[in-house]
Structure formats: structure tokens, C-alpha cells
mmCIF file as gemmi writes it, N, C-alpha and C atoms, coordinates in Angstrom:
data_model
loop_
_atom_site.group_PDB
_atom_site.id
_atom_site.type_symbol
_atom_site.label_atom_id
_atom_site.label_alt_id
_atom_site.label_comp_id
_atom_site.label_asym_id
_atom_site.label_entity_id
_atom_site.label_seq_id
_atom_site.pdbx_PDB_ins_code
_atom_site.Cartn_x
_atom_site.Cartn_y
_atom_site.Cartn_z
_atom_site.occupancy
_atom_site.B_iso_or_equiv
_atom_site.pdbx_formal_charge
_atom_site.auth_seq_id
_atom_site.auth_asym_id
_atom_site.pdbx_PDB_model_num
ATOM 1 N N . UNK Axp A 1 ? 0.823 -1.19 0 1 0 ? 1 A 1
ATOM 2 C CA . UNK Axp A 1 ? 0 0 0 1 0 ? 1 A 1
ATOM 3 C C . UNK Axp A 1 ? 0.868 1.256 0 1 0 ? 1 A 1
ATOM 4 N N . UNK Axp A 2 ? 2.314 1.221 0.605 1 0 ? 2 A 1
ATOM 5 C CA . UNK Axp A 2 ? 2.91 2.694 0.78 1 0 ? 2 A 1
ATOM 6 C C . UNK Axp A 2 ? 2.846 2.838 -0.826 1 0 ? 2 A 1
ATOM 7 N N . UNK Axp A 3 ? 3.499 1.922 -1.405 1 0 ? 3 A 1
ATOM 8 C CA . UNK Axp A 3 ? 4.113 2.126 -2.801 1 0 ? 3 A 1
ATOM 9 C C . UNK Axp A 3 ? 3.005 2.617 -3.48 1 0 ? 3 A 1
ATOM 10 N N . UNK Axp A 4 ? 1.771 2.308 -3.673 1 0 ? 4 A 1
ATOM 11 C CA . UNK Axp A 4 ? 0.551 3.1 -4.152 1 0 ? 4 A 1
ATOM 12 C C . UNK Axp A 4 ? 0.484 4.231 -3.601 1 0 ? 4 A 1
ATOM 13 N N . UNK Axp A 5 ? 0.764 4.836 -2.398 1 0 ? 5 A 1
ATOM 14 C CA . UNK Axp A 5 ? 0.314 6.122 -2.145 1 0 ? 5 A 1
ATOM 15 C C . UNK Axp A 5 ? 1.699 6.95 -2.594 1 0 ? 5 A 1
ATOM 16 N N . UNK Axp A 6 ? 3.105 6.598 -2.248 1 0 ? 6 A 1
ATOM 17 C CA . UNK Axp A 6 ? 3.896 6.978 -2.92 1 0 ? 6 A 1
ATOM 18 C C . UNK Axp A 6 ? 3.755 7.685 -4.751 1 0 ? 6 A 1
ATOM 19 N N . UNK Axp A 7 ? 3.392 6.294 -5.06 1 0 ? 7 A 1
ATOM 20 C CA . UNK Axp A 7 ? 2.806 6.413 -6.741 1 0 ? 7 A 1
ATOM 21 C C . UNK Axp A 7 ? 1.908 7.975 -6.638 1 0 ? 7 A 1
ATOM 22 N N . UNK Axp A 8 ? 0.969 7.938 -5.93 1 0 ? 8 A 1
ATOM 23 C CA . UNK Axp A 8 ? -0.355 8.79 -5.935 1 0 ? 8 A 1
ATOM 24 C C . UNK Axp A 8 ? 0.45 10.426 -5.777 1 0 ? 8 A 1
ATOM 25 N N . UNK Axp A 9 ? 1.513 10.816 -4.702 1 0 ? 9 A 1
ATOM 26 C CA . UNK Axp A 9 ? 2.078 11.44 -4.517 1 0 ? 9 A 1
ATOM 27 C C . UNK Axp A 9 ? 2.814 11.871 -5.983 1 0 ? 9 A 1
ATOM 28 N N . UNK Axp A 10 ? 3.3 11.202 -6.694 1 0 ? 10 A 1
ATOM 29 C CA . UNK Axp A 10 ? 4.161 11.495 -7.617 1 0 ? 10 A 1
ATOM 30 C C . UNK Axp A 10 ? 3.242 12.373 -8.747 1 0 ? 10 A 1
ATOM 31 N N . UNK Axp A 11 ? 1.985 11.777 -9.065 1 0 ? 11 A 1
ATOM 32 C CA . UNK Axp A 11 ? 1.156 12.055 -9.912 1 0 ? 11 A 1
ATOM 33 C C . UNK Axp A 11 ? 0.81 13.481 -10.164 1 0 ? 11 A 1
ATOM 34 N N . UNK Axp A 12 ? -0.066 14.203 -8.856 1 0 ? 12 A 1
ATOM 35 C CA . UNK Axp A 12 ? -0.067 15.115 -9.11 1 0 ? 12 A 1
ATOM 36 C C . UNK Axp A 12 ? 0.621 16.37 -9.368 1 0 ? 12 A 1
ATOM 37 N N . UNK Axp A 13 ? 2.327 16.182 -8.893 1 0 ? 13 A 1
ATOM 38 C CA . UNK Axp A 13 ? 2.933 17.369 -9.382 1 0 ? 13 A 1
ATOM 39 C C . UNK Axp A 13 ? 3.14 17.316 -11.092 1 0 ? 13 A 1
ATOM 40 N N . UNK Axp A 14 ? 2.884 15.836 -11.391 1 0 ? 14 A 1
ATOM 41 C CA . UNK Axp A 14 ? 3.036 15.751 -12.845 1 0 ? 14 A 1
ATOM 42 C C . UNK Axp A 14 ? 1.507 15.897 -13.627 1 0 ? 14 A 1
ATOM 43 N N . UNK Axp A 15 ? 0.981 17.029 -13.081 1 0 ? 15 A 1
ATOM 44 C CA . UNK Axp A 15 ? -0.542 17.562 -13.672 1 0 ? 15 A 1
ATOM 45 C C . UNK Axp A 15 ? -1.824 16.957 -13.14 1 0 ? 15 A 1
ATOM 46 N N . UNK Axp A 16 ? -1.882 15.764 -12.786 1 0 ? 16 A 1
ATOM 47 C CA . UNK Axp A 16 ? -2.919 14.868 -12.182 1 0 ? 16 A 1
ATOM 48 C C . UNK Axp A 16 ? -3.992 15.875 -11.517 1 0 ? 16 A 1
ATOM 49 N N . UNK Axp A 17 ? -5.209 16.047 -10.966 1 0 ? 17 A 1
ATOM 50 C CA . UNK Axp A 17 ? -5.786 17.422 -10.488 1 0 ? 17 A 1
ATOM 51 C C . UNK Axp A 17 ? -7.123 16.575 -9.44 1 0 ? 17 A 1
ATOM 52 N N . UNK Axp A 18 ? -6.821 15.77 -9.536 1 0 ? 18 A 1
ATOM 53 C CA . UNK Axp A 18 ? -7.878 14.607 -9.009 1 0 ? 18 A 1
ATOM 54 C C . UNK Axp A 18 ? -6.94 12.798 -8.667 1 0 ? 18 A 1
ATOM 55 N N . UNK Axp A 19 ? -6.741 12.219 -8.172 1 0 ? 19 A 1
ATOM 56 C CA . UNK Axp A 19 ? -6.806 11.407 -7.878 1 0 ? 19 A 1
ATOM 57 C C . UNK Axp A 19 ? -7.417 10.239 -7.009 1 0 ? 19 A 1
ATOM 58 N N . UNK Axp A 20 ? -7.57 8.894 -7.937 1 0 ? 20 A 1
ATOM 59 C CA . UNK Axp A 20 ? -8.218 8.079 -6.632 1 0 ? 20 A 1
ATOM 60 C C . UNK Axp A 20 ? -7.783 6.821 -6.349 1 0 ? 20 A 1
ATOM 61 N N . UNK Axp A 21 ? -7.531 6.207 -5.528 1 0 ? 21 A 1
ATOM 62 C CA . UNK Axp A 21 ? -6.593 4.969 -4.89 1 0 ? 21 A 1
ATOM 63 C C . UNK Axp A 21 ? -7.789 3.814 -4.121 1 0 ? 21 A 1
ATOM 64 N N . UNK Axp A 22 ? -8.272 2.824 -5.047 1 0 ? 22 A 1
ATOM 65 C CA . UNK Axp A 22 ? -9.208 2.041 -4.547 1 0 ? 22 A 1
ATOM 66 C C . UNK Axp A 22 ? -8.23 1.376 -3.794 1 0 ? 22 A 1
ATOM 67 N N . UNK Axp A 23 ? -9.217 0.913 -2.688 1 0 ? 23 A 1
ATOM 68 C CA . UNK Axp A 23 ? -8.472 -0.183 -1.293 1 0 ? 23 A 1
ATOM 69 C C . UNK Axp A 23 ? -9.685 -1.322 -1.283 1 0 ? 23 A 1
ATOM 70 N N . UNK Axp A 24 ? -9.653 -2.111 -2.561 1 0 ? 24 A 1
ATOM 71 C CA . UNK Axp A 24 ? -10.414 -3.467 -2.537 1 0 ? 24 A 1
ATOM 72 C C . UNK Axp A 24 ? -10.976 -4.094 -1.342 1 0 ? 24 A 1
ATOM 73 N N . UNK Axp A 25 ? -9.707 -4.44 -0.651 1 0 ? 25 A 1
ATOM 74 C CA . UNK Axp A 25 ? -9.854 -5.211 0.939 1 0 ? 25 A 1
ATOM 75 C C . UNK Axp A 25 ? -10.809 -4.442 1.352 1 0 ? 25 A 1
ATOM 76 N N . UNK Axp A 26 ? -10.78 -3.005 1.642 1 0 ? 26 A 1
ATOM 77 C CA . UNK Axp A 26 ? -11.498 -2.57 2.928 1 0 ? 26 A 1
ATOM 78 C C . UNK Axp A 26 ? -12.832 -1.931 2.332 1 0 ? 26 A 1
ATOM 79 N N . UNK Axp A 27 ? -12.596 -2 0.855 1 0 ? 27 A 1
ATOM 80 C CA . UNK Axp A 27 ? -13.787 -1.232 -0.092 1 0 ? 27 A 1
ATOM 81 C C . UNK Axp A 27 ? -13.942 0.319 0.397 1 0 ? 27 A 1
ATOM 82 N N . UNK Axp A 28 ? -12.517 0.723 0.604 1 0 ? 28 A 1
ATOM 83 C CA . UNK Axp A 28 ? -12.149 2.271 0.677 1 0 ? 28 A 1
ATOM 84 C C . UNK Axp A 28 ? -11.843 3.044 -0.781 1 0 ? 28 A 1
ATOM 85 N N . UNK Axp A 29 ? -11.707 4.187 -0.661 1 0 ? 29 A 1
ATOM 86 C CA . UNK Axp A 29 ? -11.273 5.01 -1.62 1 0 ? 29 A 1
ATOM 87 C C . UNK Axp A 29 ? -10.647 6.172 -1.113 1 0 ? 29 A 1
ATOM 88 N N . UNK Axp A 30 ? -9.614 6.564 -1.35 1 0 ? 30 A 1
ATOM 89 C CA . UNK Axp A 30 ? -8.911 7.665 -0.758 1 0 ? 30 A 1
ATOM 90 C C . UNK Axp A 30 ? -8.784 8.579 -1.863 1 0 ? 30 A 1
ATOM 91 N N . UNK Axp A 31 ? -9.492 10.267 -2.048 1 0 ? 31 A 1
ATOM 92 C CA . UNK Axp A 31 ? -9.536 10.9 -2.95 1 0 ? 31 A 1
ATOM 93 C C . UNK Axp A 31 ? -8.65 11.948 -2.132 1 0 ? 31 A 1
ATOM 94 N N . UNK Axp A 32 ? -7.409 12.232 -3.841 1 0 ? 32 A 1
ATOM 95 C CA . UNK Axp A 32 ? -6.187 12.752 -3.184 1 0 ? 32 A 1
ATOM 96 C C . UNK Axp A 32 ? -6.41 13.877 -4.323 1 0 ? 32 A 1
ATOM 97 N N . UNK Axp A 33 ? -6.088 15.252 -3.515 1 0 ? 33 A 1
ATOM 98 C CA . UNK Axp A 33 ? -6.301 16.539 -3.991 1 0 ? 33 A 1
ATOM 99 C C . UNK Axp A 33 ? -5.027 17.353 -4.349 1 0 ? 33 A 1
ATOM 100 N N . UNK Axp A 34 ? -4.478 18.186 -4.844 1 0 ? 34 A 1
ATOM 101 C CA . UNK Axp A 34 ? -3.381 18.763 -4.806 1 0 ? 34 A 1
ATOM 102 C C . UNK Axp A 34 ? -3.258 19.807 -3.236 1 0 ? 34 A 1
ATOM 103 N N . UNK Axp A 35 ? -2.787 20.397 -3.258 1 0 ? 35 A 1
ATOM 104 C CA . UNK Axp A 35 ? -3.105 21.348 -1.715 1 0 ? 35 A 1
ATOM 105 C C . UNK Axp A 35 ? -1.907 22.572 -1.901 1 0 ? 35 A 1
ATOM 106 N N . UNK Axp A 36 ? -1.529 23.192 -2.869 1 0 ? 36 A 1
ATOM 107 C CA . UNK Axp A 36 ? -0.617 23.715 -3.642 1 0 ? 36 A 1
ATOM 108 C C . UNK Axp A 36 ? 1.038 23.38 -3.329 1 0 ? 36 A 1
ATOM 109 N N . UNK Axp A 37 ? 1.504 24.258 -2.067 1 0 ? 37 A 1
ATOM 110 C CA . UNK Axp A 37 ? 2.825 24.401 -2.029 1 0 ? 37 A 1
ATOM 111 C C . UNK Axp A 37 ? 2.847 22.854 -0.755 1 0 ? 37 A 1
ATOM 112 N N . UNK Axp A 38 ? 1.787 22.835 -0.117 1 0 ? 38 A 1
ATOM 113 C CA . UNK Axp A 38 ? 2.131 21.66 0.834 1 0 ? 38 A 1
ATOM 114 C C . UNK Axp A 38 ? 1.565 20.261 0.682 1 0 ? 38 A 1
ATOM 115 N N . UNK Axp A 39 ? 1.54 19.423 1.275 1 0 ? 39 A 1
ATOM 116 C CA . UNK Axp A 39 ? 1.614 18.553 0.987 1 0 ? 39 A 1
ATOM 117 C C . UNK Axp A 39 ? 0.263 18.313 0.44 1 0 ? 39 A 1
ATOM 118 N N . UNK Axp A 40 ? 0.212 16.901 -0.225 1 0 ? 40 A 1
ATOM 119 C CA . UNK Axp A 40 ? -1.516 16.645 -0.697 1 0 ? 40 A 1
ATOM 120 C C . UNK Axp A 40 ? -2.292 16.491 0.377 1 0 ? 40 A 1
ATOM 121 N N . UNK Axp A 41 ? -3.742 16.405 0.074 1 0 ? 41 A 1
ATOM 122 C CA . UNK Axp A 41 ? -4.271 16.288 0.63 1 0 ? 41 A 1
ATOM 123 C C . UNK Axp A 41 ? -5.281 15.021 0.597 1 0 ? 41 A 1
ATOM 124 N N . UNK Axp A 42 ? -5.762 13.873 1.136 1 0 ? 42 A 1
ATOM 125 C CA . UNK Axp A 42 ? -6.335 12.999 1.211 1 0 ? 42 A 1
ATOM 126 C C . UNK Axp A 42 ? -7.762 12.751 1.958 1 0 ? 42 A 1
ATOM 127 N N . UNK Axp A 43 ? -8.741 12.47 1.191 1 0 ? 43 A 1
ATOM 128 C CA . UNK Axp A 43 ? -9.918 12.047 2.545 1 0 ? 43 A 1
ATOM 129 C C . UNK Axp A 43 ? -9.941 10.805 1.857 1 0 ? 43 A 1
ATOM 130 N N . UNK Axp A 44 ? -10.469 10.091 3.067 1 0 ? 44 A 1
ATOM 131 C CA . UNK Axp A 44 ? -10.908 8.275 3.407 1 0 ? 44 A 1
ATOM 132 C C . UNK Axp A 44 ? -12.413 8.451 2.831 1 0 ? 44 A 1
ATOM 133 N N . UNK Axp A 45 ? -12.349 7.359 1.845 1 0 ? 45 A 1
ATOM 134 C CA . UNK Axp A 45 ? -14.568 7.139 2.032 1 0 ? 45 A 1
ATOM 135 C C . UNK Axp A 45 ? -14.338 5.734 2.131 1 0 ? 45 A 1
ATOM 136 N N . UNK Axp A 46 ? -14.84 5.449 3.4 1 0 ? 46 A 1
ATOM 137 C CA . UNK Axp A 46 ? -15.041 3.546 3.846 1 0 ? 46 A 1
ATOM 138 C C . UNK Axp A 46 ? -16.289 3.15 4.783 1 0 ? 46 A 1
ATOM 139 N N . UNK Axp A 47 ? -16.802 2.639 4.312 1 0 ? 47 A 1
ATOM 140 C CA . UNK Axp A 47 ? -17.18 1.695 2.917 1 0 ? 47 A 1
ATOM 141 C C . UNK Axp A 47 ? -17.708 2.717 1.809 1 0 ? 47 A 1
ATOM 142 N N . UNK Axp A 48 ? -17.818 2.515 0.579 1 0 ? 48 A 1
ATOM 143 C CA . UNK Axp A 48 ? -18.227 3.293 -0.253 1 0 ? 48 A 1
ATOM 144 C C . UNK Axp A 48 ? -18.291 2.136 -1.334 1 0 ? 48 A 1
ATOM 145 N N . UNK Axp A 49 ? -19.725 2.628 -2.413 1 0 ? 49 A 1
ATOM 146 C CA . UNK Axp A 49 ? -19.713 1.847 -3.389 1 0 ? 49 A 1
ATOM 147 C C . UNK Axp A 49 ? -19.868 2.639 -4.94 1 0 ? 49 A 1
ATOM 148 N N . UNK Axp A 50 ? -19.27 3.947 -4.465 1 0 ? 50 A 1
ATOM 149 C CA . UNK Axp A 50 ? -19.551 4.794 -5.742 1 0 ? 50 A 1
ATOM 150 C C . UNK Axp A 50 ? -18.259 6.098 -5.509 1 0 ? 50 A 1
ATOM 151 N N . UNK Axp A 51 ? -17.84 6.576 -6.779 1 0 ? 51 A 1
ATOM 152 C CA . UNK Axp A 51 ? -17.143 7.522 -6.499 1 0 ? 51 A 1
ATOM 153 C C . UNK Axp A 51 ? -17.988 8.503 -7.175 1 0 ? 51 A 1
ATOM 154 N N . UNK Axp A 52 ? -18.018 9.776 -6.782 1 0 ? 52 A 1
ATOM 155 C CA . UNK Axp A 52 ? -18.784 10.799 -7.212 1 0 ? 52 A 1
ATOM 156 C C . UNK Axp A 52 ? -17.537 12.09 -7.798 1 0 ? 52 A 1
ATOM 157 N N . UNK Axp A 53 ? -17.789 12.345 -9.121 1 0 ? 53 A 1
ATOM 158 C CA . UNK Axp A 53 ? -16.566 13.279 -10.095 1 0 ? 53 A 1
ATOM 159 C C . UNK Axp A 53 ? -16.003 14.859 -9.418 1 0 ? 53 A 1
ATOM 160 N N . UNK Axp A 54 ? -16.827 14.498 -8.304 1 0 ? 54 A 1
ATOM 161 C CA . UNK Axp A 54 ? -16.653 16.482 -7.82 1 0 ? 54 A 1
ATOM 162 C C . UNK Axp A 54 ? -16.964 17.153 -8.644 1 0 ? 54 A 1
ATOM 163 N N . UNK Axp A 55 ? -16.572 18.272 -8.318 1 0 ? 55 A 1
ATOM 164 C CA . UNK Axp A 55 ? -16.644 19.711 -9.177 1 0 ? 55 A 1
ATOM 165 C C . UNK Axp A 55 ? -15.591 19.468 -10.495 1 0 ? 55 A 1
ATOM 166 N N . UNK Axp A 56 ? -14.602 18.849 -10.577 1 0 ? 56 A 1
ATOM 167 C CA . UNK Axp A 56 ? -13.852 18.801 -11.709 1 0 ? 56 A 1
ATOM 168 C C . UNK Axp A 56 ? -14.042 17.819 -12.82 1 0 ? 56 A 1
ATOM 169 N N . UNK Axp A 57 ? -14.966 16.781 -12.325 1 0 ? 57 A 1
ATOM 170 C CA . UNK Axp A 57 ? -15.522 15.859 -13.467 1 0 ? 57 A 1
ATOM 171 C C . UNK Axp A 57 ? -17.352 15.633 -13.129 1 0 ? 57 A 1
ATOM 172 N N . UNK Axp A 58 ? -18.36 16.798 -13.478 1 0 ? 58 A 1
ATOM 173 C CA . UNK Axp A 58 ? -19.372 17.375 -12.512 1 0 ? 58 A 1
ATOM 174 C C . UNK Axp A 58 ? -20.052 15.947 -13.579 1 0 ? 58 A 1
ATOM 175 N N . UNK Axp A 59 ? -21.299 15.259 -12.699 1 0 ? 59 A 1
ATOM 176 C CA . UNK Axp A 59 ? -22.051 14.554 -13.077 1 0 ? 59 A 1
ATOM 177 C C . UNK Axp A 59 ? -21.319 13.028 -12.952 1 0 ? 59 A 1
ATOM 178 N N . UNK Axp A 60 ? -20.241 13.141 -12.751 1 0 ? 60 A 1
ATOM 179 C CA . UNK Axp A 60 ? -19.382 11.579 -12.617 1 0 ? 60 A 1
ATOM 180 C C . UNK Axp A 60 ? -19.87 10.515 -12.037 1 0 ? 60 A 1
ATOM 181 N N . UNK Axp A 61 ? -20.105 9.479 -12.05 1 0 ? 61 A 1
ATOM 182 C CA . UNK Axp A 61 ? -20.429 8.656 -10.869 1 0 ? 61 A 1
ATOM 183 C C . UNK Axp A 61 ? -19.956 7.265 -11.146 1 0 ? 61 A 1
ATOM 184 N N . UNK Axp A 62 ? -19.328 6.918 -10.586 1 0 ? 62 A 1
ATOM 185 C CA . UNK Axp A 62 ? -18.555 5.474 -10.876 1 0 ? 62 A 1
ATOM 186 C C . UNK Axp A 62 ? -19.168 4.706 -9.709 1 0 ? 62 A 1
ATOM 187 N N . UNK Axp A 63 ? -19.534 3.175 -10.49 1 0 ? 63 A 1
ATOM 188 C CA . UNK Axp A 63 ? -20.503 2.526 -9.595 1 0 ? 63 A 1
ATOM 189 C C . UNK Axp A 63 ? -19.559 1.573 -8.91 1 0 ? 63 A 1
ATOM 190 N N . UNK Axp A 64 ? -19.039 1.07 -8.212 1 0 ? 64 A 1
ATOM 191 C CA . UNK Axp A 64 ? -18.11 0.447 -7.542 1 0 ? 64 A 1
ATOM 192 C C . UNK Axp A 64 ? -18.023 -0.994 -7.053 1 0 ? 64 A 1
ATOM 193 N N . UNK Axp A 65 ? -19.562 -1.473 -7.401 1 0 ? 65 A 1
ATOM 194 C CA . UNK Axp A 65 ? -19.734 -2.678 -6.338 1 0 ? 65 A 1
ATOM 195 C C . UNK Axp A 65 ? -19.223 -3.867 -7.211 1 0 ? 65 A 1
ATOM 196 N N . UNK Axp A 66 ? -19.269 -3.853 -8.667 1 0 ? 66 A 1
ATOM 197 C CA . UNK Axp A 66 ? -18.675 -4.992 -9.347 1 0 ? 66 A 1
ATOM 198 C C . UNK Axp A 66 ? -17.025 -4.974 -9.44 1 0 ? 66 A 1
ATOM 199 N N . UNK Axp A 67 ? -17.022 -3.836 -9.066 1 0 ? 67 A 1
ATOM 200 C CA . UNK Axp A 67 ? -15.301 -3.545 -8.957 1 0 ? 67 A 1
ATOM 201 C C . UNK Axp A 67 ? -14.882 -4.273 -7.363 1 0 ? 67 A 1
ATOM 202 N N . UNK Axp A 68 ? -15.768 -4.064 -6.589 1 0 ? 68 A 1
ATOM 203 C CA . UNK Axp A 68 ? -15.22 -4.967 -4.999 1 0 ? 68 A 1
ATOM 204 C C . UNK Axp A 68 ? -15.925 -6.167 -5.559 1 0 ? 68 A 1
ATOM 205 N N . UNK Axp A 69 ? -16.779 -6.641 -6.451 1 0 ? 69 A 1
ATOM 206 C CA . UNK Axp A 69 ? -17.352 -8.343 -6.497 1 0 ? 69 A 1
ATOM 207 C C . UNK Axp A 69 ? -16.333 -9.215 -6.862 1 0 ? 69 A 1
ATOM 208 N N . UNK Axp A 70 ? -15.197 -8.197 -7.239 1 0 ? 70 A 1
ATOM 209 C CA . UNK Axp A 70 ? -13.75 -9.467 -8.298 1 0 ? 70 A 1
ATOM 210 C C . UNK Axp A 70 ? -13 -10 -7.112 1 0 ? 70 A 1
């Protein structure tokens, strides 16, 4: 798991403006934000079975539960 959040870290200074890091096991999602000069920023959604696009991908909705059925 570090090495994924590591990964996640790398992303957004290389333009990324949204990121999201499914956690299968726990059927989490950690949506990682830029936060400018300091560090990113992360919130937890657990349990969750949908990701919703925010304001930057408006109307989004990713349905999640066949993605935890694998």
C-alpha cells in the first residue's frame, strides 16, 4: 500500500488534479487533492460503493460494487 500512495504522490505534481486509490480489501477510496505548495491532501470514504466526479468531473459517478465483487 505505501508504494501506491507513494505512486499517488508522484502524480499530481506531474498535472494529475484529481486522484483516486481504490483499497479493494477494505472497499475504501482515498480521494487525493493537490493542496498547492504543501503537501496533498487525502480524505478516506469507507465503505463506499460509488465515487462521485466532484466539481472537476461534474455529473461523474462510478458505480463500484462490481469492482469490490472481483
Amino acid at each position: 500500500m505505501s508504494a501506491l500512495r507513494r505512486k499517488m504522490t508522484t502524480s499530481q505534481p506531474n498535472g494529475a488534479s484529481l486522484c483516486w486509490l481504490l483499497i479493494p480489501e477494505q472497499w475504501a477510496v482515498e480521494v487525493w487533492v493537490p493542496a498547492g505548495e504543501a503537501a496533498d491532501v487525502r480524505q478516506r470514504m469507507a465503505p463506499t460503493n460509488q465515487i462521485v466526479g466532484s466539481p472537476l468531473f461534474p455529473g461523474l459517478l462510478i458505480d463500484l460494487q462490481e469492482v469490490w465483487a472481483v
